[in-house]
C-alpha positions in Angstrom: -36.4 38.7 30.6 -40.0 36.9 30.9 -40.2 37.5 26.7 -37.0 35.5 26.2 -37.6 33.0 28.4 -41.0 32.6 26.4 -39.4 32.9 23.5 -36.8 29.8 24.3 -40.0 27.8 25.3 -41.8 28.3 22.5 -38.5 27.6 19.7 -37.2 24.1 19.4 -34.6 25.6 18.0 -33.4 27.5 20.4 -33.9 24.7 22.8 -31.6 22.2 21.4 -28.9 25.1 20.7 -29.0 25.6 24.5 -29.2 22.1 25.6 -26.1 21.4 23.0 -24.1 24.5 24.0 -24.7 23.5 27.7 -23.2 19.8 26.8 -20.1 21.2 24.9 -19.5 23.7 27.9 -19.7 20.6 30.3 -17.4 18.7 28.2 -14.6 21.9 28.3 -15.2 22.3 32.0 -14.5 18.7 32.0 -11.2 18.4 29.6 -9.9 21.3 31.7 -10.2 19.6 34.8 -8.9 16.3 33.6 -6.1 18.1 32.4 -4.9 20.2 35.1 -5.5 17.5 38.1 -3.9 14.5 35.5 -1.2 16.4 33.7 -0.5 15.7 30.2 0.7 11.7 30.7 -2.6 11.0 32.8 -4.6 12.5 30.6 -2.9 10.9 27.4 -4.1 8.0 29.2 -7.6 8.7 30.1 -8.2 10.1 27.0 -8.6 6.4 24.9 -11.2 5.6 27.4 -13.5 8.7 26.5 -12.8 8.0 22.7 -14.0 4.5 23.2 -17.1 5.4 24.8 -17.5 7.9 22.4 -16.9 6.4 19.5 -20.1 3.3 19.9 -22.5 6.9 20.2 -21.2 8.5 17.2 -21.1 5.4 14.6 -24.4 4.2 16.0 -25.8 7.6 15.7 -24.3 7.7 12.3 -26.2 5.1 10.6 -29.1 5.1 12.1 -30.3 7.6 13.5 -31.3 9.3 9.8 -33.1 6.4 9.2 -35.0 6.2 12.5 -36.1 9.6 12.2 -37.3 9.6 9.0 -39.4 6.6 9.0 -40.2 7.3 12.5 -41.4 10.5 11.9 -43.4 9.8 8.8 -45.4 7.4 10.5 -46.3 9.2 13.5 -49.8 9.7 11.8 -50.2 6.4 11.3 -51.8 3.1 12.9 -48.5 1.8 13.2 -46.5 4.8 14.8 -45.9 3.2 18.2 -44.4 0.4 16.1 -41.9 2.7 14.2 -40.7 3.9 17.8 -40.2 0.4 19.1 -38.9 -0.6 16.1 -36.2 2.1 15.8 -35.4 1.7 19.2 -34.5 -1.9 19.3 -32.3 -1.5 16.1 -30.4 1.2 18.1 -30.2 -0.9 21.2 -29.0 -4.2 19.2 -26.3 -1.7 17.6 -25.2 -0.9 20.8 -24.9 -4.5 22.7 -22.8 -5.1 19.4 -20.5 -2.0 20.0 -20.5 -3.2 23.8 -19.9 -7.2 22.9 -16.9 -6.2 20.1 -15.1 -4.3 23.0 -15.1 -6.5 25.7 -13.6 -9.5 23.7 -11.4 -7.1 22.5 -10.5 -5.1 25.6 -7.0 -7.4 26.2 -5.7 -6.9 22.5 -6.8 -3.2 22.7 -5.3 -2.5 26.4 -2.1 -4.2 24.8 -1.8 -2.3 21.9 -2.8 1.4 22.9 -2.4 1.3 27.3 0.9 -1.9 27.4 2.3 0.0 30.7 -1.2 0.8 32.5 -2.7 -1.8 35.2 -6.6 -2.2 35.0 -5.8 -0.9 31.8 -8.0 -4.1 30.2 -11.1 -3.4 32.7 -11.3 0.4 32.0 -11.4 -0.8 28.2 -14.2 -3.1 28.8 -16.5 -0.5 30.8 -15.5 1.8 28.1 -17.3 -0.7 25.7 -20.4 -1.5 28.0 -20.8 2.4 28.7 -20.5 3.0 24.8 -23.1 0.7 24.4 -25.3 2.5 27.1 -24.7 6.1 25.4 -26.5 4.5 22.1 -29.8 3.4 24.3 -29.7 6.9 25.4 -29.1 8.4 22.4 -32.4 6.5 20.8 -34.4 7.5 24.0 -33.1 11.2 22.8 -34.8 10.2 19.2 -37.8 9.4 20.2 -38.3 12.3 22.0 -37.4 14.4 19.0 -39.7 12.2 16.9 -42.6 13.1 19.3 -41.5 16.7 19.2 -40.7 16.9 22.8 -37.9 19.0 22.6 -37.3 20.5 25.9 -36.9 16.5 26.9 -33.9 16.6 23.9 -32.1 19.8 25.5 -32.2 18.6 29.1 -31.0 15.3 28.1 -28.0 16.6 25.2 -26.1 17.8 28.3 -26.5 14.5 30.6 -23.9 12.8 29.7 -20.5 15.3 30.6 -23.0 16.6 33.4 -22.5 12.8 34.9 -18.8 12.5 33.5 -18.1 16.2 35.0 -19.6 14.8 38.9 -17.8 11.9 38.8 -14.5 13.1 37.8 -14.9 15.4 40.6 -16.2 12.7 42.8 -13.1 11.4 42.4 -10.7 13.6 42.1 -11.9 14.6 45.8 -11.7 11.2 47.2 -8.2 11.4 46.0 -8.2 9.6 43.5 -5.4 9.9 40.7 -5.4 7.0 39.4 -5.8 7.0 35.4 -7.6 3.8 35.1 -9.8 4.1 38.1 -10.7 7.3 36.7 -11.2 5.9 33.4 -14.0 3.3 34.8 -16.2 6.0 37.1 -16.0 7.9 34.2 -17.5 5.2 31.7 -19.8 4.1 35.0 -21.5 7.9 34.4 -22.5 6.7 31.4 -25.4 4.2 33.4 -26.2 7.3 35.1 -26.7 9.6 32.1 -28.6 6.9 30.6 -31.0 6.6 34.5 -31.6 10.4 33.6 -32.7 10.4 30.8 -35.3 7.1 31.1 -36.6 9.4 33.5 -37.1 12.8 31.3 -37.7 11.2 27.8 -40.9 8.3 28.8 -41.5 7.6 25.4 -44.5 6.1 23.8 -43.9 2.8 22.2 -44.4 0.4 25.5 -47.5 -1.1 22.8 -45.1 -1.3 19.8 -43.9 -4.7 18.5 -41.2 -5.0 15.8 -41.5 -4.6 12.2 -39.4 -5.8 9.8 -40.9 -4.0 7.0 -40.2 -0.6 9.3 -36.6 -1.7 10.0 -35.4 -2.1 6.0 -37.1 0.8 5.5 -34.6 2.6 8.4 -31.7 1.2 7.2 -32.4 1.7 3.3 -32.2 5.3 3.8 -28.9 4.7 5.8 -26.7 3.0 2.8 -24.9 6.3 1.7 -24.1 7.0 5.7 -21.4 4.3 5.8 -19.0 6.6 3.8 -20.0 9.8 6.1 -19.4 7.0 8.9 -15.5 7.1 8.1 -15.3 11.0 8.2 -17.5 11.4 11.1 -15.3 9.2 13.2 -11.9 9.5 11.7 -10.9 11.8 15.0 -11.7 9.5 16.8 -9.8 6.8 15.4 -6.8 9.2 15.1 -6.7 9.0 18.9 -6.9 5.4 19.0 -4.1 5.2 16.4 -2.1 7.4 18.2 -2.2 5.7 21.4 -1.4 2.4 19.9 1.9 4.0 18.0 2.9 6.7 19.8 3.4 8.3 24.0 0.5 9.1 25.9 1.9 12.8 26.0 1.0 12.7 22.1 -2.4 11.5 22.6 -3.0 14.5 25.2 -1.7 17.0 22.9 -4.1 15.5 20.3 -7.1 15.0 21.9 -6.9 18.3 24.2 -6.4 20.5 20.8 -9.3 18.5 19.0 -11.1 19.5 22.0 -10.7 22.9 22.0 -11.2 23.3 18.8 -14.6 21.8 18.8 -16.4 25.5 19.2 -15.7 26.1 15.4 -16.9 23.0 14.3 -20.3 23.8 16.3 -20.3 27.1 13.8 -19.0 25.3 11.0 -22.4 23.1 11.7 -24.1 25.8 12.4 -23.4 27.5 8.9 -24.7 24.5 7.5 -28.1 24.5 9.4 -28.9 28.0 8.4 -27.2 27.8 4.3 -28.9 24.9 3.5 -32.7 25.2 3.0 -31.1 28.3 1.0 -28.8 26.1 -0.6 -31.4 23.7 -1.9 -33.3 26.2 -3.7 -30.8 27.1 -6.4 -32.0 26.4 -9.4 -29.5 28.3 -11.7 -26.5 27.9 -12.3 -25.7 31.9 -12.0 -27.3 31.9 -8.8 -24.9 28.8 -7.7 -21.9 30.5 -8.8 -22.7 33.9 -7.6 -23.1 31.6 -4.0 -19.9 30.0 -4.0 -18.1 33.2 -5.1 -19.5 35.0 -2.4 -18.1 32.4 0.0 -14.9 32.3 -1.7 -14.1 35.9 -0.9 -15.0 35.1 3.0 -11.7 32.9 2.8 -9.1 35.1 3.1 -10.3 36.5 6.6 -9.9 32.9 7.6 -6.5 32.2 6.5 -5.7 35.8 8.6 -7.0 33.7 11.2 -4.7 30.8 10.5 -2.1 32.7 10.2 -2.2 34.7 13.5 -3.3 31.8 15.3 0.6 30.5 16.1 1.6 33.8 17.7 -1.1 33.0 20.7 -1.8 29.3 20.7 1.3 28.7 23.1 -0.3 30.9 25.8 -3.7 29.7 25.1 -2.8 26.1 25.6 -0.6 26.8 28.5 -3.2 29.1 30.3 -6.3 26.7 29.7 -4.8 23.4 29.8 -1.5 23.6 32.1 2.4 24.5 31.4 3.1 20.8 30.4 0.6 20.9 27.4 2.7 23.9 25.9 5.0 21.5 23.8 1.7 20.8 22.2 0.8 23.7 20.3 2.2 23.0 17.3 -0.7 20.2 17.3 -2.9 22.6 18.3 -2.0 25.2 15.2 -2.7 22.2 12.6 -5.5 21.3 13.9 -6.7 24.7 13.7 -6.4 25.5 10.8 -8.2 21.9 9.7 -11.1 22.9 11.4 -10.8 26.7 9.5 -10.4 25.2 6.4 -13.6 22.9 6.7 -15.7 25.8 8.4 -15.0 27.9 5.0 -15.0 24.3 2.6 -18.9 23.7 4.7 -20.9 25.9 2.5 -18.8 25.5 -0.5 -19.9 22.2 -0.1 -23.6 22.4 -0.1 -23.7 23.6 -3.8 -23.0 19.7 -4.3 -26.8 19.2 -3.3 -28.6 21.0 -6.1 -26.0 20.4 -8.7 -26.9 15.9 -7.7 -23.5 15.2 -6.5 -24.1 14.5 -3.1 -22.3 11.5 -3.4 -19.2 12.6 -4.6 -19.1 14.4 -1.0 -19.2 11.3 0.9 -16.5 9.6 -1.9 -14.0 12.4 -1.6 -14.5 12.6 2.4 -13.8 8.9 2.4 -11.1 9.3 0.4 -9.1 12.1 2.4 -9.7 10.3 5.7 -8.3 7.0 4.2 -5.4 9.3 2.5 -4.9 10.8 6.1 -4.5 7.2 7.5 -2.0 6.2 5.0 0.2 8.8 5.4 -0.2 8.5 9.4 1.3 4.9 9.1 4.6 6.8 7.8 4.6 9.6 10.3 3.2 9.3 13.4 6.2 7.0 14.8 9.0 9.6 13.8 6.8 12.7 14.4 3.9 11.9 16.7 0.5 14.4 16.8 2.3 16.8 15.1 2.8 14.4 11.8 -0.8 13.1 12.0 -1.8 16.8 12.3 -0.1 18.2 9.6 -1.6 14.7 7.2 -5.1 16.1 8.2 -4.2 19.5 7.3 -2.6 18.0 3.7 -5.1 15.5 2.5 -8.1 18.1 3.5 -6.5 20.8 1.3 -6.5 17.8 -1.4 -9.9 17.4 -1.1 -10.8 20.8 -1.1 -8.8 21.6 -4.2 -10.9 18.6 -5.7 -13.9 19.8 -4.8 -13.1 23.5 -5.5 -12.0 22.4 -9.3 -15.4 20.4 -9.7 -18.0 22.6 -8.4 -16.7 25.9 -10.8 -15.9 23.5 -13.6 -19.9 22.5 -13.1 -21.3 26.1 -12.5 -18.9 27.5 -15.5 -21.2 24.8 -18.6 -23.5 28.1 -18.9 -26.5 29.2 -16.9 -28.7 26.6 -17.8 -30.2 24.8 -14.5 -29.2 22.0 -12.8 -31.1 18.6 -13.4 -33.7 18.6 -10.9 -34.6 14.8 -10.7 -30.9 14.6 -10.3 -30.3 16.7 -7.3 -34.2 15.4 -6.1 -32.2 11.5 -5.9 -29.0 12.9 -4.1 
């Protein structure tokens, strides 16, 4: 026991797998009890609120956060280091007063549109937008200490923010309270406490940094290609939001719960990626790109046995984890299932698009299927709800992978000659 507890001090790695598992297991403890104290329309309702504060992290984190840590991290040999740290942290907090400012003058229109029969509805909105704004400062805090290579700072702090959510739903819940909207605010509330904590454990170093301006193009310069994996990256998100502006809150429990749930294959799916890619990059041949995406290829088939099974138990599983009123649900739950199969096997597939220099007809087709998704979601989520919107992600990603599929063999199948270095050095 003393060796692996050495061990885990010694690998980052292993660090911020822990401190990330930790977080998602906090954020499951928490969606299940949401669910069972809310029921499905309570927590159809409460769950806008925690896609709102959610979603100023994410797109924040999206494009920026490469760029910080790049630059950042070059520099950290260099006279001006502390100024790269400052610098990268100011460009995260202005992103996140703008996330915060955008969402409290649009709190009424929003409250209108996706919570019309909920009182306080309009306040929960605009703490949802303030708290967003406070999960980005936290989030850069969080950078610099992975910058600085203080990774036991970046574990502890991954799982502050459903640690807070997690005590004060239960705060409340005990106190009595039921309420969806008053739940909705202590919830986004946690958010200033998550980000108290980690001040506290992430003291970073840039107190004598000033602002560069030079630093700051440089950041965002290597961020210009991360507005199209923006989209994909927060497309579930925004599913929620359309949902609960066109559809029953019972539909946006059914969605989010299942998107929930399913969130432990996308943490392999991403882990797949982590460990295939520095193996990835290193193709130089086409043979030894084809023999890789054949191998994968094969793997397929024990997913879709997955797929396939998966309707014959997701009624139980729903009903068991979540309640008896989420079982109506599980046809939602089934689709999205077997969207986050078919990108766990599409992931590695994927990654031959690196040393072939196509990166960026990745982020083009992933733009593309989210804005396909959207389109079709105008035409069904009034007469079929999540299921509709489901069963659009499940379509447009099989378009995409067919795309890809057909582009990547018709590539690897010009010969074995390699692919053009320079090409794949620029993606």
């Amino acid at each position: 026991m003393h060796a692996l507890v050495e061990q885990l001090r010694r690998s980052a790695t292993a660090q911020v797998a822990l401190g990330n598992a930790a977080g998602a297991g906090l954020g499951l403890l928490l969606l299940l009890v949401l669910s069972r104290s809310l029921g499905v329309t309570g927590y159809g309702q409460i769950a806008p609120v925690l896609t709102m504060i959610d979603l100023g992290q994410l797109l924040i984190d999206t494009l920026l956060a490469a760029g910080v840590v790049t630059v950042a991290s070059r520099r950290m040999t260099l006279q001006d280091a502390d100024d790269a740290l400052y610098t990268g942290l100011l460009l995260r907090l202005a992103g996140g007063l703008i996330y915060a400012a955008i969402l409290v003058l649009a709190a009424e229109w929003l409250s209108r549109k996706m919570l019309p029969d909920l009182p306080l509805a309009v306040w929960m909105m605009r703490s949802a937008g303030i708290a967003g704004g406070f999960l980005a400062v936290q989030s850069a805090l969080i950078g610099i200490s992975q910058i600085t290579n203080r990774f036991h700072s970046v574990a502890i702090s991954s799982s502050y923010k459903n640690l807070c959510r997690l005590g004060a739903a239960l705060l409340c819940l005990g106190l009595g309270v039921r309420d969806p909207a008053l739940l909705g605010i202590a919830l986004a509330v946690s958010g200033l406490v998550a980000l108290a904590a980690t001040m506290v454990t992430c003291r970073g170093r840039f107190g004598s940094g000033r602002f560069s301006p030079q630093i700051a193009h440089e950041m965002l310069a290597i961020n210009k290609w991360m507005v199209l994996a923006s989209v994909s990256i927060v497309a579930s998100r925004v599913d929620i939001m359309l949902l609960s502006a066109f559809s029953t809150p019972d539909q946006v429990a059914y969605y989010a719960a299942s998107l929930q749930l399913c969130v432990a294959i996308g943490i392999l799916s991403q882990a797949i990626v982590t460990t295939q890619l520095p193996h990835v990059s290193r193709l130089e041949e086409r043979d030894e790109m084809r023999r890789y995406a054949v191998t994968w290829v094969k793997r397929a088939p024990w997913s879709l046995l997955a797929v396939a099974v998966f309707p014959f138990v997701s009624p139980w599983l729903l009903s068991g984890l979540m309640g008896g009123d989420f079982r109506p649900g599980h046809r939602v739950f089934d689709l999205l299932f077997a969207s986050s199969m078919l990108t766990l096997v599409m992931n590695p597939l994927l990654l031959t698009l690196f040393p072939l220099g196509s990166a960026r007809l990745f982020g083009l087709i992933a733009l593309l299927q989210v804005l396909g998704k959207w389109a079709i979601a105008w035409v069904v989520i009034l007469p079929y709800g999540a299921t509709g919107l489901a069963g659009a992600d499940v379509l447009t990603k099989l378009t995409a992978a067919g795309a890809i599929l057909w582009f990547v063999f018709h590539a690897l199948g010009k010969g074995s000659a390699p692919a053009d270095p320079a090409q794949a050095r620029d993606s």
